[in-house]
N, C-alpha and C positions, 0 to 999 in steps of 0.2 A: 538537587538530588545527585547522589556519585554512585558509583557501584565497584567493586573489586569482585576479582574471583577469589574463590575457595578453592585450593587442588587438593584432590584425593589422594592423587598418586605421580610418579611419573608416566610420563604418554606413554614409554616403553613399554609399562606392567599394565597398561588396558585390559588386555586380554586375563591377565591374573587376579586381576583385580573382583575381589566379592563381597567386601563388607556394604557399602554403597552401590551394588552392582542395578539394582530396580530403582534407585532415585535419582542417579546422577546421569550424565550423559555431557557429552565434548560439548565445549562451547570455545568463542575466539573471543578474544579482548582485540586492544589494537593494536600490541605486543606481539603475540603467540596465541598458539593452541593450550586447550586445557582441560583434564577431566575431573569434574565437581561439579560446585556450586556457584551459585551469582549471588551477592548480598548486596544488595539494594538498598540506601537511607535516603532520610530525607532529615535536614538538621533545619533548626528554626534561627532565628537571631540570635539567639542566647548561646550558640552551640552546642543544645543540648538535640539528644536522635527523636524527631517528632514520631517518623514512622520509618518500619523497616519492613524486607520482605526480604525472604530467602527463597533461592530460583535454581530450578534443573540448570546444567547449563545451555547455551542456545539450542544446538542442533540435536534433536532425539528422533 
């Protein structure tokens, strides 16, 4: 299983930010800060995506 984020925006424009404004929320990697999404997979042997999940990001 791996995950990356999705960013919406830059951290800067949080507060301006409205398109994703009720689905998204800050989340951390082990990099930085970040406002979106988490995509979540899961790849089998073949490397093909068995199962995927799309996630607030951590902290809401």
């Amino acid at each position: 299983m791996d995950s990356t984020c999705i960013k919406v925006c830059h951290n800067r424009r949080i507060p301006q930010h409205k398109v994703f404004a009720d689905k998204t929320a800050r989340g951390k990697t082990s990099v930085d800060w970040f406002f979106g999404f988490k995509l979540h997979l899961v790849v089998n042997d073949a490397r093909r995506v068995a199962q995927y999940h799309i996630d607030f990001g951590e902290h809401r």
